[in-house]
PAVEX-18475 format. One record per atom (N, C-alpha, C): residue number from 1; residue in one letter; atom name; z, x, y. Coordinates in Angstrom, 1 decimal. Example, Ala and Ser with C-alpha at 12.3 -4.5 7.8 and 13.67 -1.06 7.14 Angstrom:
REM residues 2
PT,1,a,N,7.8,13.2,-5.7;
PT,1,a,CA,7.8,12.3,-4.5;
PT,1,a,C,7.8,13.2,-3.3;
PT,2,s,N,7.1,12.8,-2.2;
PT,2,s,CA,7.1,13.7,-1.1;
PT,2,s,C,7.9,12.9,0.0;
REM end
This chain:
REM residues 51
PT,1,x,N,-36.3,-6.4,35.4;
PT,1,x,CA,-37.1,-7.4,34.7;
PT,1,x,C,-36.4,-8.7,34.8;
PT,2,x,N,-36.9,-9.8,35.2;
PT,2,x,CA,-36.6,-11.3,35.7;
PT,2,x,C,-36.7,-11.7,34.2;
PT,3,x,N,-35.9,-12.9,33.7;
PT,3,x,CA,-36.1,-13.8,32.5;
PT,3,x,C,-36.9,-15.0,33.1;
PT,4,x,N,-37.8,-14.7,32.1;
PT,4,x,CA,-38.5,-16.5,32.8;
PT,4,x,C,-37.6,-17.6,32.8;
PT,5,x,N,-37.7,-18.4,33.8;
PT,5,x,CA,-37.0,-19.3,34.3;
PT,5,x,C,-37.1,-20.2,33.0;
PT,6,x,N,-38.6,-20.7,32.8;
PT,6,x,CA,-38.9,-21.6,31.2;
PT,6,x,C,-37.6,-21.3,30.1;
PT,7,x,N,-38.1,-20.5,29.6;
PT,7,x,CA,-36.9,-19.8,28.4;
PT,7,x,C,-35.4,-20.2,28.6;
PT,8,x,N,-35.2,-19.7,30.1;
PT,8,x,CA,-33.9,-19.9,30.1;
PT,8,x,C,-33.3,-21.7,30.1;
PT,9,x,N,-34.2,-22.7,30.9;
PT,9,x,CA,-34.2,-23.9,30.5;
PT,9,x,C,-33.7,-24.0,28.9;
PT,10,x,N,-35.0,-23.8,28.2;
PT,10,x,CA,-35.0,-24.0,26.7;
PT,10,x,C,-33.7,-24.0,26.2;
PT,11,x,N,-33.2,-22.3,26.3;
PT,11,x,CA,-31.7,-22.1,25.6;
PT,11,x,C,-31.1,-22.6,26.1;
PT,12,x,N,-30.6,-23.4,27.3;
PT,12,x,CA,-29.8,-23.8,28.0;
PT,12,x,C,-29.9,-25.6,27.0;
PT,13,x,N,-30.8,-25.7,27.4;
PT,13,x,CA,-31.4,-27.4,26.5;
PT,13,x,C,-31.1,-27.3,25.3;
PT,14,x,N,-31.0,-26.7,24.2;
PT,14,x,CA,-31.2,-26.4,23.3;
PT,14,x,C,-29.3,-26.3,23.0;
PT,15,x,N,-28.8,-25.3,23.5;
PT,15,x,CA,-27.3,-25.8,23.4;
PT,15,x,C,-26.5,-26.5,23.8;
PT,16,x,N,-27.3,-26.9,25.1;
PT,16,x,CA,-26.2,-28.2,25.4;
PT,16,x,C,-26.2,-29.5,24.5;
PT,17,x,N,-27.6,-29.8,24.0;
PT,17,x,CA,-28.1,-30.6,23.2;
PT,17,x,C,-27.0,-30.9,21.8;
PT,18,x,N,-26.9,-29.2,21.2;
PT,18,x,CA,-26.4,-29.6,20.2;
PT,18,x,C,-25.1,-28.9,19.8;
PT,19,x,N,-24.4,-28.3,21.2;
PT,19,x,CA,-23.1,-28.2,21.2;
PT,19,x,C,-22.4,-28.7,22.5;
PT,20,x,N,-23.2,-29.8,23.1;
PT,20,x,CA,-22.6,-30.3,24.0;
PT,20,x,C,-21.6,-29.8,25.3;
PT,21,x,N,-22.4,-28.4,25.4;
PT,21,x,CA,-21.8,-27.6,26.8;
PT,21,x,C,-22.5,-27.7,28.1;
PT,22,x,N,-21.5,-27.7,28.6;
PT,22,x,CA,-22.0,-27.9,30.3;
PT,22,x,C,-22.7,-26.9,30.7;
PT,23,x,N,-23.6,-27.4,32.1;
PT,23,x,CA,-24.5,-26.1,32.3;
PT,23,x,C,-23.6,-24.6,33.4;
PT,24,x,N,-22.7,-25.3,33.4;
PT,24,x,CA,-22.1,-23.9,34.1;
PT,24,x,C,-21.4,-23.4,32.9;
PT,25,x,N,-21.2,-23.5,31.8;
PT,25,x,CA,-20.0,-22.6,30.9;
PT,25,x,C,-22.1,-22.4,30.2;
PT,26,x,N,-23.2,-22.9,30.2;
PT,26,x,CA,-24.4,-21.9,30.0;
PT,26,x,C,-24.7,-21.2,31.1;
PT,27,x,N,-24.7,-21.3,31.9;
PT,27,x,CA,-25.2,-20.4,32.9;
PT,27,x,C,-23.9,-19.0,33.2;
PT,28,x,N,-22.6,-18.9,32.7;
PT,28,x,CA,-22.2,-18.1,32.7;
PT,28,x,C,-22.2,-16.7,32.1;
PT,29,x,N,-22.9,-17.6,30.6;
PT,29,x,CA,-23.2,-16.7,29.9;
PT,29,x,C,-23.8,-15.7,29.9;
PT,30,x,N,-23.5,-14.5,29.4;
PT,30,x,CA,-24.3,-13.3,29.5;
PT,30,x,C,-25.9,-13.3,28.7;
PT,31,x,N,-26.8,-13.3,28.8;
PT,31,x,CA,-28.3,-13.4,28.1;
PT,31,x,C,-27.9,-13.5,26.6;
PT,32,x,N,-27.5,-12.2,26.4;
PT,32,x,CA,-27.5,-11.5,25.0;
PT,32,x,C,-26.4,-12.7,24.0;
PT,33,x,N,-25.4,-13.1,24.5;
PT,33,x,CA,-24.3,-14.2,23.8;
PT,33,x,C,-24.8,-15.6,23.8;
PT,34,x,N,-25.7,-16.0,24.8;
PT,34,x,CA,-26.6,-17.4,24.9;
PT,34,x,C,-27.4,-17.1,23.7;
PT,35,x,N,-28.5,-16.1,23.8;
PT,35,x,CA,-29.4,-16.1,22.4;
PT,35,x,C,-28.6,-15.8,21.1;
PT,36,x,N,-27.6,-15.3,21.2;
PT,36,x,CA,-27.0,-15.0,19.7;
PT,36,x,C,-26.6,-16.6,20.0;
PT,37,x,N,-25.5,-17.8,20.4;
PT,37,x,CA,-26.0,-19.2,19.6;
PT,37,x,C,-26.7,-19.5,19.7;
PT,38,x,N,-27.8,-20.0,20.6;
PT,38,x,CA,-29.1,-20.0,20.0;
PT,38,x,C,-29.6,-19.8,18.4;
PT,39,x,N,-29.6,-18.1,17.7;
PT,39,x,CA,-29.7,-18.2,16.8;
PT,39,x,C,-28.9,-18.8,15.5;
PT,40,x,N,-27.5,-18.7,15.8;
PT,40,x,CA,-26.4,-19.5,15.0;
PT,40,x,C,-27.1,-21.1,15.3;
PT,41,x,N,-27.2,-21.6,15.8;
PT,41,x,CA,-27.6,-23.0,15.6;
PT,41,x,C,-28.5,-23.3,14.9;
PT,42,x,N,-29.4,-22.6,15.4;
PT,42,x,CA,-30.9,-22.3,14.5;
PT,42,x,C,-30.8,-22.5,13.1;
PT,43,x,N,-29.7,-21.9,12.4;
PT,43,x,CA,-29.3,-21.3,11.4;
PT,43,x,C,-29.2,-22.4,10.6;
PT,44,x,N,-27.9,-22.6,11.6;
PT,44,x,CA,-27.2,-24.3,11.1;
PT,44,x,C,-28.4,-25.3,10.6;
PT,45,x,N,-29.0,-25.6,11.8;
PT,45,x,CA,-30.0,-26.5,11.9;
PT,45,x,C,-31.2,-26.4,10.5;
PT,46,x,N,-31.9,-24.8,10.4;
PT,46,x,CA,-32.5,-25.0,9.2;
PT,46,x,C,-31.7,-25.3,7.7;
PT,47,x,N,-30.3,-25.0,7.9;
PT,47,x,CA,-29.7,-24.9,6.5;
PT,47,x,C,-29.6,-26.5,6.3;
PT,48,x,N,-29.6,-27.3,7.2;
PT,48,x,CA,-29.2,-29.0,7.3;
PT,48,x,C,-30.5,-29.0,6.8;
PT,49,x,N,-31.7,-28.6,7.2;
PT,49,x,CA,-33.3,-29.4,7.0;
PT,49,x,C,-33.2,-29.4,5.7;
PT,50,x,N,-33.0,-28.2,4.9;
PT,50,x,CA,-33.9,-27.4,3.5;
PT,50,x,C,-32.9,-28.1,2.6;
PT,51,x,N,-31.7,-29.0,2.7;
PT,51,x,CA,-31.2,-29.4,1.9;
PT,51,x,C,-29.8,-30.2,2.0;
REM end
């Protein structure tokens, strides 16, 4: 099974954006460790909105 290329943009955009990593220390990453920050940011990011 291939990861769509789109997706993997996104997470890649998405953390470099807001932890300021290069795209080779994202592209090294294993799938499973990119989506887990991913979700930790997420986290972050809603806990900043709601208050």
């Amino acid at each position: 099974m291939v990861y769509p290329l789109e997706r993997l943009y996104e997470e890649m955009a998405y953390l470099a954006y807001h932890l300021h990593w290069a795209q080779d220390q994202l592209l090294d990453m294993e799938h499973s460790d990119r989506l887990r920050w991913v979700e930790e940011v997420s986290k972050i990011n809603q806990r900043l909105n709601e208050g």
